[in-house]
C-alpha positions in Angstrom: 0.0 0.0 0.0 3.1 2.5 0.7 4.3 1.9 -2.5 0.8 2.9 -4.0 1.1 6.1 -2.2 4.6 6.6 -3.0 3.7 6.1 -7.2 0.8 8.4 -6.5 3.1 11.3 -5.0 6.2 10.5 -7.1 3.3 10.7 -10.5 0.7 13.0 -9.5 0.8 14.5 -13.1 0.0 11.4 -14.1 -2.7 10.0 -11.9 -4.5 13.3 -12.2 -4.8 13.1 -15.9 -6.1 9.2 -15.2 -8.6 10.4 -13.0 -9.7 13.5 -15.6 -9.9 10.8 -18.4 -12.0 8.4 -16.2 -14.1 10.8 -15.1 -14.8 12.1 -18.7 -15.8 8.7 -20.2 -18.1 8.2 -17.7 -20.0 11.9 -18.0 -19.7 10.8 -21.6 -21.5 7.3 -21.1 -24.1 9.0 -18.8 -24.8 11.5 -21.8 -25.4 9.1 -24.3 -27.6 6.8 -22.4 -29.7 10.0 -22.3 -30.4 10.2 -26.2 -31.3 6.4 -26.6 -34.3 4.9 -26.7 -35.6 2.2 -23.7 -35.7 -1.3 -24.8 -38.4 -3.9 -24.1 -38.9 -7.2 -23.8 -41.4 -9.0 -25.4 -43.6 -9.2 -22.2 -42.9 -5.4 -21.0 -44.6 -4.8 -24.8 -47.2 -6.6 -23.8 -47.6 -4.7 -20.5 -46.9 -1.3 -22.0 -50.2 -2.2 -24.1 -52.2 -3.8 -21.5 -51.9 -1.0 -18.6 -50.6 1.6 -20.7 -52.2 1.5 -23.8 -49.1 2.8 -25.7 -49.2 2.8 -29.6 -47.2 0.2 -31.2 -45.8 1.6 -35.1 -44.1 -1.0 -37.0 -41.9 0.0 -39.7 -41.6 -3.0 -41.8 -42.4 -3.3 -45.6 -46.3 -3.3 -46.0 -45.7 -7.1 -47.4 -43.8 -8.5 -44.5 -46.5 -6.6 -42.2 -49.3 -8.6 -43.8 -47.6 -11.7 -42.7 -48.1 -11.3 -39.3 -48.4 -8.2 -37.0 -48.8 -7.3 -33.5 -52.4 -6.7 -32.3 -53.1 -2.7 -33.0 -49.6 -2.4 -34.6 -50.1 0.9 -37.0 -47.6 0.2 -40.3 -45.4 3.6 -40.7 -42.7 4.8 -42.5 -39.4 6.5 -41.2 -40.4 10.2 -42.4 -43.8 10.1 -41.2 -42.6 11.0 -37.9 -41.6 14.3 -39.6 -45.4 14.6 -40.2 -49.0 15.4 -38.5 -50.2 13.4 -36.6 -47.1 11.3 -35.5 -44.9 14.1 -34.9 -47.5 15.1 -32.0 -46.1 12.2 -30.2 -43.3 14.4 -29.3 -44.4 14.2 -25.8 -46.0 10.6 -25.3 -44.8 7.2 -25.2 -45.2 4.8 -28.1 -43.1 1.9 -29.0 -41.6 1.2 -32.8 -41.0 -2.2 -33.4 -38.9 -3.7 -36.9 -37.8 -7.3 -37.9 -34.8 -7.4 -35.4 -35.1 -4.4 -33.8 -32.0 -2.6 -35.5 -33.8 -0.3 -37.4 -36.5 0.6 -34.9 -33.5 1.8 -32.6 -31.6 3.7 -35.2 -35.0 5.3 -36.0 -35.7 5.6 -32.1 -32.2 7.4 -31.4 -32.7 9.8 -34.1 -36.0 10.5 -33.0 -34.6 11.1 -29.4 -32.0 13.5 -30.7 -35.0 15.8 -32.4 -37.0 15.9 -29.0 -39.2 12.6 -28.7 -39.0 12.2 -25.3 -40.7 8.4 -24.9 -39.7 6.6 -27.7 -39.3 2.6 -26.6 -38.3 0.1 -29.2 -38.8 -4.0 -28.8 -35.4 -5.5 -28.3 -35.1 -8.3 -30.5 -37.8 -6.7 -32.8 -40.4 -9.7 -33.8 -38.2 -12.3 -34.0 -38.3 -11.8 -30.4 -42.1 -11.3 -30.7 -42.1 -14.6 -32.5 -40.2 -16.8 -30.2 -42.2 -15.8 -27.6 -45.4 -17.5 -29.4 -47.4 -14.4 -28.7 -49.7 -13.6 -31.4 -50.1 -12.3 -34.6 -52.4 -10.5 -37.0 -52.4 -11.9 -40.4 -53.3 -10.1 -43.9 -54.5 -6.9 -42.3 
């Protein structure tokens, strides 16, 4: 333990700027948590809808959609969140939900970055949905 002391008085330059770095990554994690989107599971969806009623948009191709959908799933585009009525959302929760859920989170952070304050993706997208066996809406 001396020695520790010793390398921290003998290097103080040093162990400062360690500490300033450290420091810095961590503001810098705590920051960018801010700007992304929260993540559900298939069954915190599924409460989301039940207790909360919160909107579900799906933003896969209008083909893949009619194969099989969540229940009250609304099919959107990317842009239409630039446009009445989704960009009134600004201020309320809804979820966005894609094949895998890599899309629906790139879409989600972007949308965090212009001021949607409740965007919530499903991790996994519906493969996740899938696996699960919940159900599906066909050829709507």
């Amino acid at each position: 333990m001396s020695q520790l002391s010793q390398f921290i008085v003998n290097h103080w330059p040093l162990v400062a700027g360690l500490l300033i770095v450290v420091v810095l990554i961590i503001i810098n994690e705590l920051a960018s948590r801010k700007h992304q989107a929260q993540k559900l599971s298939p069954q915190g969806l599924v409460h989301q809808m039940n207790h909360n009623d919160v909107p579900v948009y799906d933003l896969r191709p209008v083909e893949v959609y009619r194969e099989g959908h969540i229940v009250s799933a609304a099919r959107v585009q990317k842009d239409e969140f630039d446009k009445e009525p989704l960009k009134n959302l600004i201020n309320k929760p809804f979820v966005l939900v894609c094949d895998s859920g890599t899309a629906s989170t790139t879409l989600a952070n972007a949308l965090k970055q212009k001021g949607f304050e409740q965007v919530m993706v499903l991790q996994g997208g519906m493969r996740a949905w899938q696996e699960t066996d919940l159900p599906l809406i066909k050829g709507k």
